[in-house]
C-alpha positions, 0 to 999 in steps of 0.5 A: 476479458477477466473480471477483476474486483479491486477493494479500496480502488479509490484509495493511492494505490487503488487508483494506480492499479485501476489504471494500470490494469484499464490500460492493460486492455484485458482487464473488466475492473470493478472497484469497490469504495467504503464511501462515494467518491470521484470516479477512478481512472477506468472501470465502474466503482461502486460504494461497498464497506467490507465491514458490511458482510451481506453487501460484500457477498451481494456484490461477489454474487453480481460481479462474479470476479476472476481476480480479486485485488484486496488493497481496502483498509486502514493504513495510517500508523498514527491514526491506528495508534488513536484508534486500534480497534477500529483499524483491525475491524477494517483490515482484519474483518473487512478481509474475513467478509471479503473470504466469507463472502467468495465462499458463499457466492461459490467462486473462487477468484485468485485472490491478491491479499495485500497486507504490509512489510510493517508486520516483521516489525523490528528485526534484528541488523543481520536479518536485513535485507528482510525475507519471507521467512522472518517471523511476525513482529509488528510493533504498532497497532496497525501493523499488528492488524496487517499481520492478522490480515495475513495470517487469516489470508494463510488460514483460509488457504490451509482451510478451505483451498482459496486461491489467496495470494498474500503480498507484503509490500515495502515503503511506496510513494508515488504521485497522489499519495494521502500528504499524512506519508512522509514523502507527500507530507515534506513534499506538499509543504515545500510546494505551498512555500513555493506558491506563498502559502506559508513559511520557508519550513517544512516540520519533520518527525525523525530523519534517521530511519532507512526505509526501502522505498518503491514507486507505487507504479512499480508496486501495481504492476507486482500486483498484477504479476501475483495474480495467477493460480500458480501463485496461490499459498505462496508469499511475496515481499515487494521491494527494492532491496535499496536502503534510504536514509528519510534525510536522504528523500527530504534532501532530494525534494530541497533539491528540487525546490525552487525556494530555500527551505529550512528543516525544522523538527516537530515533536508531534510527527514523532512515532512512538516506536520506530524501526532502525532500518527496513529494508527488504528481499524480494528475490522470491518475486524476481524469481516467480514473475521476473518483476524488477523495479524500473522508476528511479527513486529520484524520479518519484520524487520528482513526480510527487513534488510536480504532483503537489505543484499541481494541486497547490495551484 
């Protein structure tokens, strides 16, 4: 069985790709926490903060990992607005120790660096859908320390011949998701009217945006077609190529609601910049691993609403 080590394993992603990766059957997963946490779905976990170097190189030197899937970080653009150095310290230098760490242990793991669509920032219409080849504009503090995650990820290939592989994946939503994203947030205040935990509203930011969404199950398992040494200095964007206006989603969860929601706006869910359309390419990945989205959109929505009913009750 190969040896992986997940970073952020208990983090929505994290927890997917654990399980996935557990049920797969070929896999020794061993994940990595900042914090005490329960326990994922597989696998041990163990409490290690990235930002701690000697520790990070003290648990690679004990695991020994094959395969290293790096989802740790700071992902909440609000919050990277309020706090822009902490945020690049956790994505940026947690990655370096992470790289640091490989090094001074003497392994030499394929290595999946994830970082965000959110580092191309605005483009312009006729560069939709978005490639690889479009250059690095993020336009907000989190996702200008993705893009340093990425360009070190780049650095420490061209350097020292780490077998990294640097993964930019597009909007995913999916079960289980932190409700500070804008499917799980509309979808948990539909599910607490619905129990009679509060008024028939859910407060949006701005409707208009079209974003490029994917099931986060969907998202796991492009992670783990990436993780081969054939796949090592390349790039790859994980997406639909399908654009949905967030109108669009909201309507989908009202449609689903077995109460009468009204929409109501909130100044406070508004971001200070905001990117038009987003919408990816991700033939490279179709043509390196063969990886197609199969859940419905339509489905995951379902799923995260079903989700919050859950929760709430």
């Amino acid at each position: 069985m190969k040896r992986v080590l997940i970073t952020g394993a208990s983090g929505f992603v994290g927890r997917h790709l654990t399980e996935y990766l557990t049920r797969a059957g070929e896999y020794e997963v061993t994940g990595l926490a900042s914090r005490k946490r329960p326990p994922s779905d597989g696998g041990r976990l163990l409490v290690c903060d990235l930002r701690d170097a000697d520790l990070t190189r003290r648990v690679l030197e004990r695991y020994q990992p094959e395969i290293v899937f790096h989802l740790a970080g700071q992902s909440h653009v609000p919050r990277a607005f309020t706090a822009p150095a902490e945020t690049l310290i956790t994505n940026a230098v947690g990655q370096i120790n992470l790289f640091e760490g490989c090094r001074a242990a003497e392994i030499d793991p394929v290595i999946v660096s994830v970082s965000s669509a959110e580092i191309y920032g605005a483009v312009d219409p006729d560069a939709v859908p978005i490639d690889e080849k479009q250059p690095l504009r993020p336009n907000n503090p989190y996702a200008s320390s993705k893009a340093a995650q990425d360009l070190y990820a780049g650095q420490y290939v061209a350097s020292y011949g780490m077998k990294i592989v640097r993964a930019r994946p597009f909007n995913h939503v999916g079960p289980g998701q932190d409700d500070r994203f804008v499917v799980s947030s509309f979808a948990r205040q539909i599910a607490e009217v619905e129990a009679g935990l509060a008024e028939p509203v859910v407060l949006v930011g701005n409707l208009e945006p079209i974003r490029d969404f994917l099931d986060v199950r969907d998202v796991v398992r492009a992670y783990s077609l990436l993780a081969a040494p054939e796949h090592a200095g390349q790039v790859f964007n994980i997406a639909s190529g399908r654009g949905v206006r967030i109108r669009e989603i909201l309507q989908m969860l009202i449609d689903n609601a077995t109460v009468p929601i009204e929409v109501r706006t909130d100044p406070e869910r508004m971001r200070p910049s905001e990117v038009p359309e987003f919408r990816g390419n991700a033939e490279h990945l179709r043509i390196a691993t063969g990886w197609e989205p199969t859940i419905p959109l339509e489905q995951t929505v379902r799923d995260v609403l079903d989700y919050w009913r859950s929760e709430i009750k």
